[in-house]
N, C-alpha and C positions, 0 to 999 in steps of 0.2 A: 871211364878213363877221361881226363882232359883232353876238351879237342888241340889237335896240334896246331901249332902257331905258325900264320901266317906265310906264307914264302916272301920272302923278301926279292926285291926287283932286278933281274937276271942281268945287270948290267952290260957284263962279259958280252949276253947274246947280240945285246942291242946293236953294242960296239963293234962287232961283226958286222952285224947291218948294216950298221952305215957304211963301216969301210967299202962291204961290197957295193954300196951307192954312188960312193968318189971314183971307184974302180969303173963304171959302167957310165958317170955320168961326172965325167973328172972337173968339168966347167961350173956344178953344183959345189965342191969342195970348201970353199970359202963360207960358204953359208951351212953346209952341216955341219963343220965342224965349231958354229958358231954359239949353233942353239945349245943352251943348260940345260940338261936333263934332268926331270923332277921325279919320284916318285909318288903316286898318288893312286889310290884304290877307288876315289869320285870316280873318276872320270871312265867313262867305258873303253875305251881303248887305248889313243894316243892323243893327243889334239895341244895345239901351240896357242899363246898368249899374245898379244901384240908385243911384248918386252923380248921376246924372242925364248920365252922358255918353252921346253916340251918336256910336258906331260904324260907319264905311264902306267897301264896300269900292270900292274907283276901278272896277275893272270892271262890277261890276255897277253903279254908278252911270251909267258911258256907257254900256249896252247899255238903261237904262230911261227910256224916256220921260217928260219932267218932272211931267204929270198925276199919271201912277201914281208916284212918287215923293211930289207929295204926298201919296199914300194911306196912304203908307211913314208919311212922318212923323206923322201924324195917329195912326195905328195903333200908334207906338212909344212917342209920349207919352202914349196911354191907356192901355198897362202901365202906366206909371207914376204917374198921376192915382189911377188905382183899386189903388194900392198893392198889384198883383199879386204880388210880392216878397216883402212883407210877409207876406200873406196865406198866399202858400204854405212860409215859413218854418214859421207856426204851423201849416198841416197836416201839412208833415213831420213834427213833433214829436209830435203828435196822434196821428196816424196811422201813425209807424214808416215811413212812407216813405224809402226811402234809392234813393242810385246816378243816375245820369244817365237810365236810361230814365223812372223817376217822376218826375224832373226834366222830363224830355221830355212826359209826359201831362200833367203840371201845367201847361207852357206851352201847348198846344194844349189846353188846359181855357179856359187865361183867351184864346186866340185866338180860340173858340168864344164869348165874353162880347163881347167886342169885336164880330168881325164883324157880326155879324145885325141891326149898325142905325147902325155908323158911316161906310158907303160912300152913294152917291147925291146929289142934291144938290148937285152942284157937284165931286163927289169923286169918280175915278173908283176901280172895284176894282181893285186891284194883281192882276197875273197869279199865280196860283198862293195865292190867298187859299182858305182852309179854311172852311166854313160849316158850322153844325151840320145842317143839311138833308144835306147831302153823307155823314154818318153817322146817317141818316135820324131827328136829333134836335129837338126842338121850338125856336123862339127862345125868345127873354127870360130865359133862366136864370144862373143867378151860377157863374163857374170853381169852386167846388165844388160844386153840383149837376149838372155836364157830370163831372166830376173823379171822382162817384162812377157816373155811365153810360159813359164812352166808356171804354173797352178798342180795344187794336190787334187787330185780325181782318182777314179776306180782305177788307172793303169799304173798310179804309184804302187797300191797293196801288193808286197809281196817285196818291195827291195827296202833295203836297210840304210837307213840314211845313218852318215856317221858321225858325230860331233866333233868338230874339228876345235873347238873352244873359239876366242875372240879373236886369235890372228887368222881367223876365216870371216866374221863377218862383223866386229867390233864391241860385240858384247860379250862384258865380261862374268865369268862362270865360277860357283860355288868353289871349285877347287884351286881357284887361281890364288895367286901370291901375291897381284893386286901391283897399282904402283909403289908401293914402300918395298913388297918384299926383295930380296936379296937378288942378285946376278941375273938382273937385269938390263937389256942395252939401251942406250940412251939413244935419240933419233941421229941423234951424228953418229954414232958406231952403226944404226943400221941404215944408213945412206951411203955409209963408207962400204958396206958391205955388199948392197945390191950395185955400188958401182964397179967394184971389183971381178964381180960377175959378168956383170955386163958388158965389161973388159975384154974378160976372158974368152965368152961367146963370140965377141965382135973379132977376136984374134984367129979363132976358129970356128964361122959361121958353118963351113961343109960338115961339122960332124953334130949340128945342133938341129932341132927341128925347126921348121918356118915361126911357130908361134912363140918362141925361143927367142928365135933373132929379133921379130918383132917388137918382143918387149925389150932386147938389149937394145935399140936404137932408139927407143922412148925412154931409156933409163938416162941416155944422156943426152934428155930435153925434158927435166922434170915440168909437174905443171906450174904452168905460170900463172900470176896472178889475173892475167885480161882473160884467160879461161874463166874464172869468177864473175868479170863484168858481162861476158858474151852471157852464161848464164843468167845473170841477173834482166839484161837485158831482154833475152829470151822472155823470161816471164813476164816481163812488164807490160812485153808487145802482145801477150793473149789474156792478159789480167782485167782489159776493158770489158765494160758490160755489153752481154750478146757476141764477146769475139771468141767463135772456137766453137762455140757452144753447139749439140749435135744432140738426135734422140736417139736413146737406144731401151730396148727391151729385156738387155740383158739383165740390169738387177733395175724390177719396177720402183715406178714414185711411190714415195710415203703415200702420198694425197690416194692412192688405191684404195688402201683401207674404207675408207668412207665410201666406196661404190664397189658393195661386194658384186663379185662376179663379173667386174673387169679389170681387165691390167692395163696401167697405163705404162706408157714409155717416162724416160728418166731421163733429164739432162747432164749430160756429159761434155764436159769438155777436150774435144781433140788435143795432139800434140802439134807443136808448133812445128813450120816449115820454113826453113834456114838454105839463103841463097848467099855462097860464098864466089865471093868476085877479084879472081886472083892479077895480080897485073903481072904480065908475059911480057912487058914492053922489055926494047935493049937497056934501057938502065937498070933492069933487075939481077942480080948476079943469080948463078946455079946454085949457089948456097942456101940462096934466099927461095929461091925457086921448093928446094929441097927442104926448107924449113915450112912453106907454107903446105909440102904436104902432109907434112907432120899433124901442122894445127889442124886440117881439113881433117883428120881421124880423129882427133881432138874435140872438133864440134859435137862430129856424130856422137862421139860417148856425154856432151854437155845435153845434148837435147832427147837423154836416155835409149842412145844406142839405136836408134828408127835412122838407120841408113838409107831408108826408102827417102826421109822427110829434107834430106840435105841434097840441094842442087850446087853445081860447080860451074861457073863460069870464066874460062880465063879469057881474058882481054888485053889488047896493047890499044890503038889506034881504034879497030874494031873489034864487037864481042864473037868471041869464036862458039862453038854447037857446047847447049847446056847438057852436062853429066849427072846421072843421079850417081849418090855416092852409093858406090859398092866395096872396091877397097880403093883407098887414096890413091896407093903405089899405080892403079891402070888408069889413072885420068891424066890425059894427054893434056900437059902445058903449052899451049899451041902459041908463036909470037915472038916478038923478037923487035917489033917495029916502033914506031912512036907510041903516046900515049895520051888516050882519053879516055878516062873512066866513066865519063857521065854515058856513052853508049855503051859500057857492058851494065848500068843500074837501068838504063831504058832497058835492055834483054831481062834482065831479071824479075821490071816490074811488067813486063808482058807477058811472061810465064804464067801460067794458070794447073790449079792454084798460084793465087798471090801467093810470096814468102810473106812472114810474121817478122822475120828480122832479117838483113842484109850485114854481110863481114864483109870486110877489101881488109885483103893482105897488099899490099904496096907500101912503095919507098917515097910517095907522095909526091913525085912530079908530075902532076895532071892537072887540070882544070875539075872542078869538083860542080854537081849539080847546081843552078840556080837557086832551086828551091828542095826543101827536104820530101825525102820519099815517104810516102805515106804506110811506113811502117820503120821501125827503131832499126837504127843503123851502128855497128860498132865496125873499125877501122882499126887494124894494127900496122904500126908504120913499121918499119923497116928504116933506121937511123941511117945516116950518109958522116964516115968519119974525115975525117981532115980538118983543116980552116973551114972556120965560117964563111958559106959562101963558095967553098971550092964546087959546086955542084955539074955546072957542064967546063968540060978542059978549057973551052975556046972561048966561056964565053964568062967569062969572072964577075957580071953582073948580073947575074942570069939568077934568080928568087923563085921557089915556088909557090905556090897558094898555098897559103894557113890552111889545115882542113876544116871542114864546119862546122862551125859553135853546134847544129844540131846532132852532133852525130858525139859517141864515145870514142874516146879518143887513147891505145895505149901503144909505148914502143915496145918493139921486141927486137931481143937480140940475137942472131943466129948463130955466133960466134961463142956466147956464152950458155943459151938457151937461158938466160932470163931476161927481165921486165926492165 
């Protein structure tokens, strides 16, 4: 007898799914009902495109129960919301990461981001979900701080990683439709989409989780472009020869070979250590206040998520007690007074470790260093609108210092949240 032909892809079921997905998780609605559904027998389960399509395969959709199917979908379009894609294009780059297995840790980075607080609640866990406990890791952390702990080892064997395709980690997959194919979103439809969301959430923060809200208060302060310089400058300041540089034993030197029967250590170079130096003086508004701590969560993901490696100084007149960064939102902006910056970069360059690079968020009413700090400095001003000139009420001829040819120099807007 002819075998019988293939089942075709249970759409109906799907479409349940999801509805029970808007039903349980109504602020996600805008974005499921966004994604194209594709049929495809590649692909092992479900997994989304950067273009926003999702991919299915017919059997695994009859063998899953519609619950956990919602989970699928909730699960697929939060790649995508939290621009996993994106995100981990720029590590590759970053980072020299190449080939499908780094592709593979980077999706299982951002599955680790995901799970640990979008199941319960109406939504059941899909079979074979990966939790960072499972690799005996802490919640709450962002796919590049799992990205620089998880490594495959003996305590992987045993869970199923699951290919979520390139809007998990930006590489794109045998079965995809590629950018020419058909009904796909262009980057304005899906910016319009996560802001919509982001909307939503922010309208109803009580019924969203933390890590929810989170990303909806970042969705409206996309990243800017001095995030690019902060990074660029980061690297320049540990690019010198001998700076960073550390021994370790964990993967020996080449030079071993030649002397069997011992192992030498291998030079490594450290992450860099970033001292941001906020100005709390009364010329800074709460807004501003509220935007630089945005950026401060900002660094910590430029300088690959090492929250240990970011210190906080704020300062008006004097530098107030140095923070390490833990979350932005608990570092006390302390100040309110006049303003001189050159004593919160004395606090900073007294710190030990030295930082590798120095930020000021300020609106540049200060006296600035004589001489440059001996490590690369980037400055984001905070604009002053009016007339030229209008800067203190009483005193209309009142100019402040140009900041320092040595330092990088960019505006931000808090108003717009751009450059």
């Amino acid at each position: 007898m002819p075998a019988a032909p293939p089942k075709a892809l249970d759409r109906d079921k799907l479409y349940a799914a999801r509805l029970h997905a808007t039903r349980v998780r109504p602020y996600l609605a805008t974005a499921l009902f966004a994604l194209h559904l594709v049929e495809s027998r590649q692909v092992p389960t479900m997994a989304v495109d950067q273009r926003w399509r999702c991919y299915a395969n017919p059997a695994y959709v009859d063998r899953t129960p519609v619950e956990e199917l919602a989970g699928v979908w909730v699960h697929e379009v939060s790649h995508l919301l939290r621009d996993h894609h994106g995100r981990g294009d720029r590590l590759a780059r970053r980072l020299g990461l190449h080939g499908p297995g780094e592709r593979l840790r980077m999706n299982i980075a951002a599955d680790f981001e995901i799970n640990d607080d979008v199941y319960g609640d109406g939504l059941i866990r899909p079979s074979g979900v990966v939790l960072p406990e499972h690799l005996q890791l802490p919640d709450g952390k962002l796919m590049e701080e799992y990205l620089r702990e998880f490594r495959f080892d003996p305590r992987a064997r045993g869970l199923a990683w699951l290919d979520c395709g390139s809007g998990a980690d930006g590489l794109q997959r045998p079965w995809e439709l590629g950018p020419e194919g058909a009904d796909g979103l262009n980057p304005q439809e899906r910016d319009a989409i996560r802001f919509r969301v982001a909307e939503g959430i922010r309208a109803r923060p009580g019924d969203t989780p933390s890590g929810w809200r989170r990303w909806a208060e970042e969705a409206f302060h996309p990243p800017q472009p001095w995030r690019e310089l902060l990074a660029a400058a980061v690297r320049s300041a540990v690019s010198g020869q001998g700076a960073g540089d550390d021994y370790s034993y964990g993967r020996p030197a080449r030079r071993s070979v030649s002397l069997p029967g011992t192992v030498l250590p291998s030079l490594r170079r450290r992450p860099p250590r970033v001292t941001v130096i906020v100005d709390t003086s009364g010329s800074v508004s709460d807004a501003e206040l509220g935007t630089a701590l945005l950026e401060i969560t900002a660094i910590g993901r430029a300088v690959g998520g090492r929250r240990d490696l970011v210190t906080v100084v704020s300062c008006d007149a004097t530098p107030q007690t140095v923070h390490t960064l833990c979350q932005a939102e608990g570092i006390p902006l302390v100040g309110g007074g006049g303003t001189d910056l050159r004593t919160g970069f004395a606090a900073a360059l007294r710190s030990r470790p030295r930082p590798d690079a120095v930020v000021v968020l300020t609106d540049g009413q200060t006296p600035w260093p004589s001489t440059p700090p001996p490590c690369r400095t980037v400055i984001g001003l905070f604009p002053r609108s009016g007339p030229a000139g209008s800067w203190r009420e009483h005193d209309p001829d009142y100019r402040p210092d140009e900041p320092p040819s040595w330092a990088r120099v960019v505006t931000i807007d808090p108003a717009t949240g751009g450059c």
